[in-house]
N, C-alpha and C positions, 0 to 999 in steps of 0.2 A: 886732685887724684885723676889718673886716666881714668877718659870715661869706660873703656873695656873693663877695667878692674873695680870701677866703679860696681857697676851693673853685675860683672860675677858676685860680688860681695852682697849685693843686694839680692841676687838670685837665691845663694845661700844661705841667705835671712830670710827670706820668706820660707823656705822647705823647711828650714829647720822648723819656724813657728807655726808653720801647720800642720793640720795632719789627714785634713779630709781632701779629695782633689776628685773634677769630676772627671773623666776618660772617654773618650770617645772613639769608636771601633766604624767599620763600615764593612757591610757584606754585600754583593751583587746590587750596588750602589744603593742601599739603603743605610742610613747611619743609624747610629744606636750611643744613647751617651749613661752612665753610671756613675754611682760614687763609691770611691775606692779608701780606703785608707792607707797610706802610701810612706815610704821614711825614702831617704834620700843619701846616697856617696859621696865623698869629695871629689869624685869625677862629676857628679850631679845627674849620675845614673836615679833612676827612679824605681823602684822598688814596690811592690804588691802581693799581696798573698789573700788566694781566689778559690771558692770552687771551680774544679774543672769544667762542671755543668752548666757553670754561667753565659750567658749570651756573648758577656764579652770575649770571654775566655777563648768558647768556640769560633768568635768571627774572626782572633787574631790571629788565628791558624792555619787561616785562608788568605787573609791580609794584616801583613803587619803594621804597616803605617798607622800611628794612632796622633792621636791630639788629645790635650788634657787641659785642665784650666784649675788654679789654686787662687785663690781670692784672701786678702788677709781679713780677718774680720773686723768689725767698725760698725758702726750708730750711721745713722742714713745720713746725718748734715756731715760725716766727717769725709776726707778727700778719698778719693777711692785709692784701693792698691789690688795689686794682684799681678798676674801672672799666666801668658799659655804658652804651650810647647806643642812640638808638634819632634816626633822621631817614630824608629823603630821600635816593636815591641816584641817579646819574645818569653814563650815559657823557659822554665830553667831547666835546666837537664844533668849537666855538669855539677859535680859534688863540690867545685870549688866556689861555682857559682851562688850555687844553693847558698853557702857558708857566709857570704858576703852578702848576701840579702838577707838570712837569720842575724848576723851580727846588727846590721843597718836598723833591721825591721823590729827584734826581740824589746823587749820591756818600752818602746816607745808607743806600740800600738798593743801587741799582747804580748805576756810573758808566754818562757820557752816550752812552758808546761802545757798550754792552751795549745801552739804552733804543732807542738808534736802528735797532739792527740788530732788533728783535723788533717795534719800530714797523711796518719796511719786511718784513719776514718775512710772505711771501703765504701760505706754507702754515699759519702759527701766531701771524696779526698778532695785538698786544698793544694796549691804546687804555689810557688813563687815566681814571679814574672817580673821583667825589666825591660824598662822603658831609656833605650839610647835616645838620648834627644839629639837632635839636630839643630835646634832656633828655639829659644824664648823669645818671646813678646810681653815684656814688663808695662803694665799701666800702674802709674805710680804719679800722683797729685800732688804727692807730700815733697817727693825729691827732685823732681823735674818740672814742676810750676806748668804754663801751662804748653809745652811740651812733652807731656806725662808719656807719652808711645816711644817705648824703647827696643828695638830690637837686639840680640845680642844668641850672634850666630854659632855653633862650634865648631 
């Protein structure tokens, strides 16, 4: 298999099988990193649904470049696996936008019933935000022996 499709394929196995990712923001060069729960496109756009109030929230507003890191889970003797990225990040604004991160994000982290009430929630609204990546960085023990550092650019 080519190794580009290799590596997309692999990219898109790990998003699918997880579902926690940490995020990391940076304001007036201070960084800031969080865990987000996150569903993922076939474009491998990345997906998020936050309070507005949150730290992260606020610093990507000033700076969008984020980085994020998804680790697949495993027992400490087994080979490592995981994943970072590094892209643009953006609250959603666009209803069409929106649509495509509800469809992505619904019943795999909360149902539509939960999304809408935090949506409409004045004191603690929640918005959807997307992460355009630019570069994954796959560490991966299992599929690449010991070459495990994969990049795989878009």
């Amino acid at each position: 298999m080519e190794r580009n499709v290799k590596l997309r394929k692999l990219i898109e196995e790990y998003l699918k099988k997880e579902k926690l990712m940490q995020l990391a923001t940076a304001n007036d060069n201070q960084p800031w990193v969080c865990n987000v729960w996150f569903a993922a496109d076939r474009d491998l756009n990345i997906y998020w649904f936050s309070s507005t109030s949150r730290r992260h929230s606020y610093e990507l507003m000033k700076n969008q470049k984020v980085a994020a890191a998804v680790v697949l889970r495993h027992a400490p003797k087994d080979p490592p696996r995981g994943l970072q990225l590094q892209g643009i990040a953006e609250m959603l604004t666009d209803q069409k936008d929106i649509d495509k991160a509800i469809s992505a994000y619904r019943d795999r982290i909360f149902p539509m019933k939960t999304i809408k009430r935090l949506m409409l929630d004045e004191e603690n609204q929640h918005k959807f935000y997307r992460i355009k990546p630019t570069q994954f960085v796959l560490f991966d023990a299992v599929n690449f022996g010991d070459n495990w550092r994969q990049a795989y650019s878009l």
